[in-house]
C-alpha positions as a Python dict, from the first residue, in 0.01 Angstrom:
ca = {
    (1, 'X'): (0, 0, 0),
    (2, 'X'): (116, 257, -275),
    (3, 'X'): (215, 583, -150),
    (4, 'X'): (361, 680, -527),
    (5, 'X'): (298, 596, -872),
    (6, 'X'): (490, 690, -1164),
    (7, 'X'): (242, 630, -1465),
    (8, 'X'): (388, 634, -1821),
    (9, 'X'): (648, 892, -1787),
    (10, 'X'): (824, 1074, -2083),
    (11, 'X'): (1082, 1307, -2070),
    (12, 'X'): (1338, 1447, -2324),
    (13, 'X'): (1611, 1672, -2313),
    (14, 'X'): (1747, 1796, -2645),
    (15, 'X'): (1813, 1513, -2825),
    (16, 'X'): (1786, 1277, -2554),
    (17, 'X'): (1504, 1072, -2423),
    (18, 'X'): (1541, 1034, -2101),
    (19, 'X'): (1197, 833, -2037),
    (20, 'X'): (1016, 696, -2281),
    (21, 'X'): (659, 542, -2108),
    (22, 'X'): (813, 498, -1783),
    (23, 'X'): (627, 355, -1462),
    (24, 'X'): (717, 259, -1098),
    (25, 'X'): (538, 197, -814),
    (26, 'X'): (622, 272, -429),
    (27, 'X'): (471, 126, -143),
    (28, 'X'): (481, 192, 191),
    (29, 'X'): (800, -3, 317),
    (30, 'X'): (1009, 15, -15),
    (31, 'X'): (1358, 139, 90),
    (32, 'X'): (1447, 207, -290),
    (33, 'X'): (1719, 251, -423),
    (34, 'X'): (1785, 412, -825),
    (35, 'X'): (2031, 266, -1005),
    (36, 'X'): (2161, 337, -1392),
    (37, 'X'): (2505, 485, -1523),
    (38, 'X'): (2573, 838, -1533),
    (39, 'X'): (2344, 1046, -1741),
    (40, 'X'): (2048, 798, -1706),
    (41, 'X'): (1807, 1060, -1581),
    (42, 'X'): (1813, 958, -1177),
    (43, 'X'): (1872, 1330, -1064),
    (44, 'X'): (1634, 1410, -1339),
    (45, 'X'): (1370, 1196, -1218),
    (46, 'X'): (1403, 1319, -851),
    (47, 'X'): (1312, 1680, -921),
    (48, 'X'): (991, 1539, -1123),
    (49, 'X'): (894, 1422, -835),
    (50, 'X'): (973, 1700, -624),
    (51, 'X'): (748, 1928, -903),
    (52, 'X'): (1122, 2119, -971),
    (53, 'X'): (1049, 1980, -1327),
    (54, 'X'): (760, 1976, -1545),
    (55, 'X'): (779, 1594, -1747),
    (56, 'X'): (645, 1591, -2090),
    (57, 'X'): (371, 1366, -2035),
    (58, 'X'): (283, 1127, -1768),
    (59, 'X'): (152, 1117, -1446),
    (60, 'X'): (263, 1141, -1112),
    (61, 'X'): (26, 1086, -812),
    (62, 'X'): (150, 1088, -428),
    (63, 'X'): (-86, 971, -156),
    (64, 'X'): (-294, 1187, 36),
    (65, 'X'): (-176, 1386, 350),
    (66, 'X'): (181, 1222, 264),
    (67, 'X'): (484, 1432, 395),
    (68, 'X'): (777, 1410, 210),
    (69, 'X'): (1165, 1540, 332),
    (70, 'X'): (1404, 1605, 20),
    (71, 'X'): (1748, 1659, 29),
    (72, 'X'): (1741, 2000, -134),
    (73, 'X'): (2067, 2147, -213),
    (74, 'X'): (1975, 2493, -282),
    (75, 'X'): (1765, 2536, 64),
    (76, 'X'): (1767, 2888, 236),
    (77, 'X'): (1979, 2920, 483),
    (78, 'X'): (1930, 3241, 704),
    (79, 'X'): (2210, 3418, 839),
    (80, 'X'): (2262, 3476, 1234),
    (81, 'X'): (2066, 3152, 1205),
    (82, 'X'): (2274, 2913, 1444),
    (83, 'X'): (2324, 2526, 1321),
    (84, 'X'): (2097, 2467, 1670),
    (85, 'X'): (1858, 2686, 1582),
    (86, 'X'): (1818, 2546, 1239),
    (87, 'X'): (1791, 2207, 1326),
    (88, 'X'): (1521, 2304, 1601),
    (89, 'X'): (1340, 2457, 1263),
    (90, 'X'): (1215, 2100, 1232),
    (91, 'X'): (1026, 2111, 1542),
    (92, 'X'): (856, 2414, 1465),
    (93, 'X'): (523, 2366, 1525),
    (94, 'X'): (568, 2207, 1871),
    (95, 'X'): (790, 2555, 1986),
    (96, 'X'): (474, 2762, 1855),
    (97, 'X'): (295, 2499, 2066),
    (98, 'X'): (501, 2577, 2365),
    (99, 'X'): (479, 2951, 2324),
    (100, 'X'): (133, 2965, 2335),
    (101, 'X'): (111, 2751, 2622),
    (102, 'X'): (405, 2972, 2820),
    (103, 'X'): (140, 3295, 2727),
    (104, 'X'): (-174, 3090, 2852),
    (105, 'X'): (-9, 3061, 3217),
    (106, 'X'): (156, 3390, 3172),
    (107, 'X'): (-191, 3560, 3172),
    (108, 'X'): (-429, 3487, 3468),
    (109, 'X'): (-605, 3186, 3238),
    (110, 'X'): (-957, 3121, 3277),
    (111, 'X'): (-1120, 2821, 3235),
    (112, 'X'): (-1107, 2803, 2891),
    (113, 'X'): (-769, 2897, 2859),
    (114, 'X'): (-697, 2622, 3107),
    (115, 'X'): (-862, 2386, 2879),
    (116, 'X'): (-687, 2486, 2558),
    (117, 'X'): (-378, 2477, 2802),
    (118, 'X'): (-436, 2087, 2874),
    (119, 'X'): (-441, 2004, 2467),
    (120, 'X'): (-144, 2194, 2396),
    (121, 'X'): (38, 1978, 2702),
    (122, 'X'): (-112, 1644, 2584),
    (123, 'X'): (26, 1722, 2208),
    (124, 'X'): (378, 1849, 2324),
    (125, 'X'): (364, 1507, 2538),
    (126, 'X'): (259, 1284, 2287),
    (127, 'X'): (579, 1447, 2068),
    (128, 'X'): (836, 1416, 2317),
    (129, 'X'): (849, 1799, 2298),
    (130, 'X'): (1057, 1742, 2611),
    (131, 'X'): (1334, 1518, 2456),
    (132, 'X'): (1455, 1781, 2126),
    (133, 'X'): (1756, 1847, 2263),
    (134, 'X'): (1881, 1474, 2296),
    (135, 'X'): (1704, 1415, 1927),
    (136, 'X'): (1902, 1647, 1807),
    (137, 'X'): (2204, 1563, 1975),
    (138, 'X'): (2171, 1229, 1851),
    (139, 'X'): (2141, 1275, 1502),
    (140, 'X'): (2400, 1589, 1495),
    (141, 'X'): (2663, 1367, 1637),
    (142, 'X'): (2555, 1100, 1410),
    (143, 'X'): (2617, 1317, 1125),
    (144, 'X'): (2928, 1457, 1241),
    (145, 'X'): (2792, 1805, 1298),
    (146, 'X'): (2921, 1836, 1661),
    (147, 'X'): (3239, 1854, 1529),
    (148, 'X'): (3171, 2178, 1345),
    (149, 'X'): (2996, 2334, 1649),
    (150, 'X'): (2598, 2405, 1743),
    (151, 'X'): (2669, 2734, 1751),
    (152, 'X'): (2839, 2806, 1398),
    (153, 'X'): (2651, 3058, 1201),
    (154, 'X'): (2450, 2827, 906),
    (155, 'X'): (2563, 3077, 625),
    (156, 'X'): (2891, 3020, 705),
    (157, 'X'): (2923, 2602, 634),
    (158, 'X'): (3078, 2492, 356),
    (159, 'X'): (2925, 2264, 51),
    (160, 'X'): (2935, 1952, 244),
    (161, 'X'): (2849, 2075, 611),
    (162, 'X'): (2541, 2282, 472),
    (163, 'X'): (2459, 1919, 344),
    (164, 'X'): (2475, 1771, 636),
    (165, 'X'): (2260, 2034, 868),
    (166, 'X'): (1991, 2000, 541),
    (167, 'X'): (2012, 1597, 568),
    (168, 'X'): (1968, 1647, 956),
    (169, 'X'): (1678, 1861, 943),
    (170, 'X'): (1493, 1569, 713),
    (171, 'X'): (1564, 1326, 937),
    (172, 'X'): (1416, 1537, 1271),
    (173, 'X'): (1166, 1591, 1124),
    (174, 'X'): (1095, 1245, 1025),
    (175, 'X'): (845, 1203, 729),
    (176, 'X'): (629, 943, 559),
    (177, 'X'): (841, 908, 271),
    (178, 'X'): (1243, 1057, 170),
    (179, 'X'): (1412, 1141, -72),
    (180, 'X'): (1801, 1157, -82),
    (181, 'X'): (2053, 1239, -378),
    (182, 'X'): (2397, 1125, -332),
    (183, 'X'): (2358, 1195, 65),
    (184, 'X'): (2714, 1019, 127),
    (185, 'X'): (2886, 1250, -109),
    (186, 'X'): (2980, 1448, 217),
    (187, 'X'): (3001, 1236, 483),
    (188, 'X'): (3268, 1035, 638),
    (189, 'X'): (3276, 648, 728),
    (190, 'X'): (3181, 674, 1089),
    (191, 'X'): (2862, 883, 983),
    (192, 'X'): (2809, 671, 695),
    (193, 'X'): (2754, 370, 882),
    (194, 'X'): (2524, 579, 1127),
    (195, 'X'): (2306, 659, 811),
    (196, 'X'): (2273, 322, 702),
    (197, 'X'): (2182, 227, 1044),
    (198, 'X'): (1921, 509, 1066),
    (199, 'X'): (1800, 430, 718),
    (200, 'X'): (1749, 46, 787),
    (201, 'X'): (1543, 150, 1084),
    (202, 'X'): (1323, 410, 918),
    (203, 'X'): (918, 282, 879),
    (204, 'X'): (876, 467, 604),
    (205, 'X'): (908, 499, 255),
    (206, 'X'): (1267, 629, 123),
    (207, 'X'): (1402, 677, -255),
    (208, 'X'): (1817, 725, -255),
    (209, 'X'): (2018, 797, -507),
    (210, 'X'): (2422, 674, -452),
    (211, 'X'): (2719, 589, -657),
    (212, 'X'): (2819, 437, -327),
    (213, 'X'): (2716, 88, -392),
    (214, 'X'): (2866, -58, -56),
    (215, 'X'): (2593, 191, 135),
    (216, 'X'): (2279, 142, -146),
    (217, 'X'): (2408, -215, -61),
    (218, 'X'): (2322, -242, 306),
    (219, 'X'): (2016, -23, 297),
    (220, 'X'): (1778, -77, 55),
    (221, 'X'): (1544, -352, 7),
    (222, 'X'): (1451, -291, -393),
    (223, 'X'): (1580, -161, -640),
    (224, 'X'): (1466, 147, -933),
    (225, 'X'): (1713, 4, -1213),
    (226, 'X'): (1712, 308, -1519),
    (227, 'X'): (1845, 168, -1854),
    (228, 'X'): (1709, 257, -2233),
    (229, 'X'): (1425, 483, -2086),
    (230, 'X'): (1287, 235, -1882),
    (231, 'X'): (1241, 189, -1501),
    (232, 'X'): (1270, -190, -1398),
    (233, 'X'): (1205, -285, -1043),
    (234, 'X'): (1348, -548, -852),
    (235, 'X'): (1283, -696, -510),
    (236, 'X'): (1604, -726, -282),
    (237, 'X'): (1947, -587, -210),
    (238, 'X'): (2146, -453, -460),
    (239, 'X'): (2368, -766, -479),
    (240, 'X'): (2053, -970, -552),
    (241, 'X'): (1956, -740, -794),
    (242, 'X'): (2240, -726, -1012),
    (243, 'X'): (2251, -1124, -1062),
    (244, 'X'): (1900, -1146, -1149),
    (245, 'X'): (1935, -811, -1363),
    (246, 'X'): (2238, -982, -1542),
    (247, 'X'): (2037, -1296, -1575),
    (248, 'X'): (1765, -1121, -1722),
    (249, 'X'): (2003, -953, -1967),
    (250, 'X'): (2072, -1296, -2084),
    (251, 'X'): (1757, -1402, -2120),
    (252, 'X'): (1673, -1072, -2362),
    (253, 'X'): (1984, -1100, -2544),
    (254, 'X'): (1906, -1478, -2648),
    (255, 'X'): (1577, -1361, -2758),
    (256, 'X'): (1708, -1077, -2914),
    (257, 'X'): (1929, -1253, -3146),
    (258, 'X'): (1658, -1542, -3192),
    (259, 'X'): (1410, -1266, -3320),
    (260, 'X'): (1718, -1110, -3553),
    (261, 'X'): (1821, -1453, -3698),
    (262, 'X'): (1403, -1490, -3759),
    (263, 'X'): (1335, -1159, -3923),
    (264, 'X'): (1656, -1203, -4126),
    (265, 'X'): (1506, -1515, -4254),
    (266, 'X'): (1195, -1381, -4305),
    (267, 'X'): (1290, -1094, -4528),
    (268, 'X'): (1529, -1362, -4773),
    (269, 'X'): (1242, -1525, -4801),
    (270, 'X'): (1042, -1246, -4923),
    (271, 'X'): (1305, -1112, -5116),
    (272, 'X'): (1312, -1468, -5284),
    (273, 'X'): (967, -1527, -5345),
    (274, 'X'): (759, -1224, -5371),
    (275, 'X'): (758, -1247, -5743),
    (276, 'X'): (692, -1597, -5760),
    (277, 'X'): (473, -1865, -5760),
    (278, 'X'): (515, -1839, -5355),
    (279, 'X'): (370, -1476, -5350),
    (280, 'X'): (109, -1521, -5156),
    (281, 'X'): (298, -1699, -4867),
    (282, 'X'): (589, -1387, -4891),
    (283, 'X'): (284, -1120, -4854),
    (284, 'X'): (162, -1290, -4594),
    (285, 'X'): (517, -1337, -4414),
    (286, 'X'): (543, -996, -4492),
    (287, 'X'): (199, -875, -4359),
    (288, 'X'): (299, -1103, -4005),
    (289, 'X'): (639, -939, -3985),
    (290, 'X'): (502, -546, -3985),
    (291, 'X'): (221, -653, -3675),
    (292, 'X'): (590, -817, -3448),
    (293, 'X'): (678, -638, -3195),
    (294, 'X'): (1082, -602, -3255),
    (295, 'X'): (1278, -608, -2907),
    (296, 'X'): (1513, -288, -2910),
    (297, 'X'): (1894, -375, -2998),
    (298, 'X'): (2084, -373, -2614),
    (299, 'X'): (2273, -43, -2588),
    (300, 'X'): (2637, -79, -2607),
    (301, 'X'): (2783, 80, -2277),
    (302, 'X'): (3073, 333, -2329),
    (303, 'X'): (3349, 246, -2103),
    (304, 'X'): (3528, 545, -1951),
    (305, 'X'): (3927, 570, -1947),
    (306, 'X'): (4114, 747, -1769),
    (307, 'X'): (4458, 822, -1813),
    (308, 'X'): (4704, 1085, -1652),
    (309, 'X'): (5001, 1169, -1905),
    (310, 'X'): (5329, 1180, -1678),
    (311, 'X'): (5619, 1437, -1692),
    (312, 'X'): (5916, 1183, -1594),
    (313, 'X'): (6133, 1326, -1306),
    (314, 'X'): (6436, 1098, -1159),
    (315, 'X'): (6278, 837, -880),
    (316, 'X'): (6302, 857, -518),
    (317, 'X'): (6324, 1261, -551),
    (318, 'X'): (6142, 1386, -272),
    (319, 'X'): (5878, 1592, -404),
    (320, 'X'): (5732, 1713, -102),
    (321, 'X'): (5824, 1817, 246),
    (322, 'X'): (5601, 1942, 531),
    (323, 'X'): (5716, 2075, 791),
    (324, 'X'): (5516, 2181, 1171),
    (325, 'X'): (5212, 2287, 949),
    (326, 'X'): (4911, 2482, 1084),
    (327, 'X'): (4639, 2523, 903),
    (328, 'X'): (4283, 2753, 855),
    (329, 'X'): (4169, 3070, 789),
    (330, 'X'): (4140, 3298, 1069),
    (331, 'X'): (4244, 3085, 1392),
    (332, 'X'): (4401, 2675, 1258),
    (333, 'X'): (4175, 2455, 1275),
    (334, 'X'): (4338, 2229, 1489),
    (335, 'X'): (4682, 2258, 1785),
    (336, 'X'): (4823, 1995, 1632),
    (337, 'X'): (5101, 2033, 1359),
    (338, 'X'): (5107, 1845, 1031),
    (339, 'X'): (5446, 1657, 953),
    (340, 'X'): (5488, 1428, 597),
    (341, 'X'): (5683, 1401, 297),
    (342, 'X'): (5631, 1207, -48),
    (343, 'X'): (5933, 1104, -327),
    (344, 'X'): (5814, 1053, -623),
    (345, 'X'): (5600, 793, -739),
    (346, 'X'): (5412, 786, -384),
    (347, 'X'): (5069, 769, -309),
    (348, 'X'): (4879, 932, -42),
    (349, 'X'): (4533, 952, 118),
    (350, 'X'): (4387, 1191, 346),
    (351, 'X'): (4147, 1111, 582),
    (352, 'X'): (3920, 1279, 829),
    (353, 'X'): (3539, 1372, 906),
    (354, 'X'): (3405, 1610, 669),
    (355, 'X'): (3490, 1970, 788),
    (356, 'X'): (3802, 1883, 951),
    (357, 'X'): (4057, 2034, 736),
    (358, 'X'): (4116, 1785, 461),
    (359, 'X'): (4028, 2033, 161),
    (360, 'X'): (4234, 2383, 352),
    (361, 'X'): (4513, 2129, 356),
    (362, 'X'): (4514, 2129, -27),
    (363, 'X'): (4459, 2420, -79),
    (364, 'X'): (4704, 2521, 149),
    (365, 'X'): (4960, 2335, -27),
    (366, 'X'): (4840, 2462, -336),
    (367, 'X'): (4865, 2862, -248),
    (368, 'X'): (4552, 2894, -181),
    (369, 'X'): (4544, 2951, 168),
    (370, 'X'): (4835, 3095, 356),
    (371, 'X'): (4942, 2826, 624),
    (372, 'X'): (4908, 2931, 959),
    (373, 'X'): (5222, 2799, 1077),
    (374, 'X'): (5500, 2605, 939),
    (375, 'X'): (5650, 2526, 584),
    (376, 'X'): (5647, 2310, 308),
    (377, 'X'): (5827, 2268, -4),
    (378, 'X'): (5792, 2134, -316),
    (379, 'X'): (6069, 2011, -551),
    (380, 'X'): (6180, 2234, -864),
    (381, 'X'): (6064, 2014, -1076),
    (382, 'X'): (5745, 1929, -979),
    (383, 'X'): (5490, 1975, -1192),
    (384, 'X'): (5120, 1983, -1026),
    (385, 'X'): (4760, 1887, -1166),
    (386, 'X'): (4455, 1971, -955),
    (387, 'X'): (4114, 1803, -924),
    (388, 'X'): (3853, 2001, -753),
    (389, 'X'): (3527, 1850, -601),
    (390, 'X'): (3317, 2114, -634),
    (391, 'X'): (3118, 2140, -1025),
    (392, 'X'): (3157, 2504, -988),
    (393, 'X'): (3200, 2625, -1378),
    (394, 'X'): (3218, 2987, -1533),
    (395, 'X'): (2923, 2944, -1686),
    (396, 'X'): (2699, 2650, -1713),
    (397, 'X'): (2562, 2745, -2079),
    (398, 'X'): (2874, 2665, -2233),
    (399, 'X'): (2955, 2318, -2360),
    (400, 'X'): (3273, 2054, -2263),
    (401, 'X'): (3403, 2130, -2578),
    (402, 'X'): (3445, 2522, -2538),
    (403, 'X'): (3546, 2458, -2185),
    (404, 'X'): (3843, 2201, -2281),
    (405, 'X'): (3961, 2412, -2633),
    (406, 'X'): (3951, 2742, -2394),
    (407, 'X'): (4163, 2555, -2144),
    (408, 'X'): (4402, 2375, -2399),
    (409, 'X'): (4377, 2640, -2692),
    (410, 'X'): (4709, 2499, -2834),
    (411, 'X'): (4477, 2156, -2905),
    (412, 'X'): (4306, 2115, -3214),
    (413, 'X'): (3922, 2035, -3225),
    (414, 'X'): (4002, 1660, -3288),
    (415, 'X'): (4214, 1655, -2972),
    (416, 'X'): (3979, 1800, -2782),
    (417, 'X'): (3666, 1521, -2886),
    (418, 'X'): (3912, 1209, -2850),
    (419, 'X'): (3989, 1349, -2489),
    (420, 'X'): (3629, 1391, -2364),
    (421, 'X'): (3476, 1071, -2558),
    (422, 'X'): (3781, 902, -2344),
    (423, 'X'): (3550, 972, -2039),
    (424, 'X'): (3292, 805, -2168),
    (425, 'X'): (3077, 1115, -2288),
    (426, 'X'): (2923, 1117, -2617),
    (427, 'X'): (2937, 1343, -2882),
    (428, 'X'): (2582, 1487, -2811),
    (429, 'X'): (2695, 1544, -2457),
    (430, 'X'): (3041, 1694, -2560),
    (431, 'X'): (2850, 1966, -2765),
    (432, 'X'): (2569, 2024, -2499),
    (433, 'X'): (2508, 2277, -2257),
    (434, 'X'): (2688, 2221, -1899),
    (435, 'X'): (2366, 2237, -1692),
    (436, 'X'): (2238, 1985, -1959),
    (437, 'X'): (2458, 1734, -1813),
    (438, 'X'): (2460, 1493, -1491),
    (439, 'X'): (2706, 1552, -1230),
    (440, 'X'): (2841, 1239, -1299),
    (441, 'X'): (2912, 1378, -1682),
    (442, 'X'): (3029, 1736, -1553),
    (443, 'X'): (3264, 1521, -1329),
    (444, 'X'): (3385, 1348, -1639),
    (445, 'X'): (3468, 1686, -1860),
    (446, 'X'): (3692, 1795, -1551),
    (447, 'X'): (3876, 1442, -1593),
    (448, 'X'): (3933, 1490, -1912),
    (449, 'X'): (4062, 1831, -1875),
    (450, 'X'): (4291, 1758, -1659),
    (451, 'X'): (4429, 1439, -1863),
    (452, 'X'): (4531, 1714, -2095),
    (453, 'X'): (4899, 1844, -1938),
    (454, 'X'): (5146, 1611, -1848),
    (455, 'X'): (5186, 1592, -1470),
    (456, 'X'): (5427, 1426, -1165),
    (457, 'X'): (5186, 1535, -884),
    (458, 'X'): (4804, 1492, -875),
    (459, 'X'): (4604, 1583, -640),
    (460, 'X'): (4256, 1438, -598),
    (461, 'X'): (4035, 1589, -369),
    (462, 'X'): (3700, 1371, -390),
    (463, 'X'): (3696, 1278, -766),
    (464, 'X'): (3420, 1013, -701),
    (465, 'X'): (3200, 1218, -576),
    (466, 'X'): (2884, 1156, -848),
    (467, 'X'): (3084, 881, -1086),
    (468, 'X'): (2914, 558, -1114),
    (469, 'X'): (3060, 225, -1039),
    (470, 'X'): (3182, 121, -1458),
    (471, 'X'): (3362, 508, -1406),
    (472, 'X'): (3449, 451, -1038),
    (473, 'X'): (3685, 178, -1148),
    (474, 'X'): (3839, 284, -1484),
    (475, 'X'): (3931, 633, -1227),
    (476, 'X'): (4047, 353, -1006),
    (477, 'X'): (4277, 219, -1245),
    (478, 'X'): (4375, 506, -1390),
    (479, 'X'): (4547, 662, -1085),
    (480, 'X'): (4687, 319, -985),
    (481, 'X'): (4867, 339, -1295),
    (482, 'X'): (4950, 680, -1271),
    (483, 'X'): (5353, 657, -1236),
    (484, 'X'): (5378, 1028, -1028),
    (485, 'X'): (5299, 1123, -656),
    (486, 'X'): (4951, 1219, -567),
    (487, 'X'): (4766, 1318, -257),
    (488, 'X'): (4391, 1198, -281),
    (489, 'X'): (4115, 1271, -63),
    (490, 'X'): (3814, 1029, -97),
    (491, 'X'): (3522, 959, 147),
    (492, 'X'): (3491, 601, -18),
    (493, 'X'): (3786, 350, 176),
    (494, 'X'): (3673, 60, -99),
    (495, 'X'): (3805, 328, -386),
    (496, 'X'): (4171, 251, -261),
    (497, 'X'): (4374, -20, -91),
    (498, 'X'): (4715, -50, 18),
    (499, 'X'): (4840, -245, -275),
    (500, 'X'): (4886, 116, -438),
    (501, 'X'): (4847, 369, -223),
    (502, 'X'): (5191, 387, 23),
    (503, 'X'): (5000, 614, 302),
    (504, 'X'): (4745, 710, 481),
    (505, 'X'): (4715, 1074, 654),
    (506, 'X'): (4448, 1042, 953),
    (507, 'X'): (4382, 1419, 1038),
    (508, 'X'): (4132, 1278, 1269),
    (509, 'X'): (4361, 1036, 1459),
    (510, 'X'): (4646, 1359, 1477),
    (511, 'X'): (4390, 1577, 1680),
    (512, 'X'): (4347, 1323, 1908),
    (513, 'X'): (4717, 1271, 1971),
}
């Protein structure tokens, strides 16, 4: 049964056509996932279907008395508002419930009132009005938000814990159909694997967006594939899907060059003959040639690179020393003091639950934050560059190219274009507006600013976060290669392996110690 149809959707953006007579169809049990490289439209085609976007023709049509849960980013959160209280929020109408019953039996209730009494028992029964607390428990701790604390003030979370408490809510509240983007951008491996467990048991309906393949890989059971304006759907996991999408490419790109070698025939021919005593048979080769329907030439994927100029200091200098560090912001975050050190050339990962400290830890390092306790130093010739997760920009109307030249203004405009067309952005996108762009593209522009300065000490905090897989792995490779020290904090354990990265900082295994 169809609980959403997508009917010949088009939608352009500047120059780009993002859909061009687009359809899809979701039924009742689809756990779907969308698919498509960065700058595809998948974000774009969430928030038509959330109404946040108007498309320029087409139709969308939900089923009747449907309720949906979206992952909205930009949700109110009120302040005073405890991460308890907001989660109850999704049990709303069963604590009005519960209020008016507490005022029925608060009142001397007549008969009446005792009747209206029994309904409002029988629906807070048939709700498990009874059990919220251990709902919410449940999911909370599956999420990793009983680390943070039920009784943190909601205006107060950062990026990725107000993502969590939103995700949470959604889940509570348990609708027909949901809609995530990216909802393992901020979430550990622990709580990852209690999504996909969640998500595999879920009756309904659910469209996710993730550049986490491993996760897409476990819970979905078809696929949304976006490619040259199109939506294909496939039935199966996403493993299944891309063997029978790369057969399929196969198949189109045989009949694609059949078609080419047939037309190119064709018009010698005419060209040959048109004149001639064969005239007739050219027009009419001719005539048959403007009624075929000519399959589109296969796009040519740009493949991102990624490459981190060096600033060569002598080896096995220690670069960095660490020494009984605290940190936080008012009070540490945790008792237990931080102890490491890196020579040059090594590679480190952080790793912890979200919230736990892994980001004050950079910054603290950085001189961001003043450390609580403790000391660290850096060697004299160390020479930092910095990665930051969040897309936070000066302005969003300005394009990658003004942001790069303004950061580099000793680079000439040339410069500037070969360093962002590394990324894999095209020139369109390199001279379009910020908020034009995917967050897999604004991700890209602060790679390639950053390839700009030689370096001998990265650090990486969550550079995946909206990348797809082709860009996933040339980042992969790129900081493999990368010949200086780097600290890199990552919620996805397949981006690294031991092979090249020399340690592994568990904040969450030092608290428990």
């Amino acid at each position: 049964m169809s609980v959403l149809e997508v009917q010949h959707l088009t939608q352009q953006f500047l120059d780009k056509k993002l859909y061009d007579d687009a359809s899809l169809q979701v039924n009742k049990e689809d756990h779907l996932g969308i698919t498509g490289q960065n700058g595809v439209g998948k974000s774009t085609f969430i928030k038509i279907l959330t109404g946040q976007l108007e498309p320029d023709d087409g139709k969308i049509t939900w089923q009747k008395h449907l309720t949906v849960g979206y992952l909205d980013q930009q949700a109110k959160l009120v302040e005073g508002m405890t991460i308890r209280e907001y989660l109850n929020t999704a049990f709303s109408d069963l604590f009005e419930a519960n209020d008016k019953l507490t005022d029925i039996y608060m009142n001397d209730p007549d008969e009446e009132d005792l009747e209206k009494a029994g309904k409002l028992q029988e629906l807070l029964d048939a709700n498990d009005f009874y059990e919220i607390d251990t709902k919410v428990d449940q999911v909370a701790t599956g999420l990793g938000l009983d680390a943070i604390g039920y009784d943190q003030d909601v205006s107060k979370l950062s990026g990725g814990q107000r993502s969590k408490i939103i995700l949470a809510k959604i889940l509570l509240e348990h609708p027909d159909m949901i809609l995530l983007d990216e909802p393992t951008n901020y979430l550990d491996t622990n709580h990852i694997e209690w999504l996909s467990d969640y998500l595999n048991n879920f009756e309904g309906a659910f469209i996710v967006i993730s550049h986490d393949y491993s996760f897409l890989d476990k819970i979905v059971n078809c696929i949304a594939d976006i490619e040259f304006g199109k939506i294909t759907k496939y039935t199966g996991s996403l493993k299944q899907v891309t063997k029978q999408k790369a057969a399929n490419k196969e198949t189109y790109m045989k009949a694609y060059t059949k078609q080419q070698e047939k037309i190119s025939k064709t018009k010698a021919y005419i060209r040959k003959f048109k004149a001639g005593s064969r005239s007739k048979s050219a027009k009419s080769r001719e005539k048959q040639m403007s009624h075929m329907d000519v399959l589109t030439p296969p796009g040519n994927k740009t493949i991102a690179s990624f490459n981190f100029p060096y600033k060569e200091i002598p080896s096995s200098r220690m670069v960095l020393e660490v020494n009984d560090l605290k940190i936080g912001y008012d009070e540490p975050l945790f008792d237990q003091q931080l102890n490491f050190s890196l020579i040059s050339g090594e590679k480190m990962v952080i790793k912890g639950f979200n919230g736990i400290g892994k980001t004050t830890l950079i910054k603290t390092l950085l001189g961001m934050i003043e450390p609580k306790a403790g000391n660290f130093d850096f060697s004299d010739v160390v020479k930092i560059g910095y990665f930051k997760q969040d897309l936070a920009w000066k302005s969003n109307m300005v394009t990658p190219f003004k942001v790069v030249s303004e950061d580099h203004p000793e680079s000439d405009n040339k410069e500037v274009r070969q360093f962002l067309a590394r990324t894999g952005l095209t020139n369109q996108q390199i001279m379009s507006p910020l908020k034009s762009l995917s967050g897999g593209e604004q991700t890209k522009v602060k790679l390639a600013d950053l390839m700009f300065e030689p370096t001998n000490f990265l650090f990486m905090d969550e550079p995946t976060n909206h990348l797809d897989d082709e860009s996933k792995a040339s980042l992969r490779k790129g900081l493999r290669n990368y010949p200086g020290a780097m600290i890199l904090v990552t919620h996805e354990e397949d981006f690294y392996s031991s092979d090249w990265v020399d340690k592994v900082l568990d904040i969450e295994q030092i608290k428990k110690n």
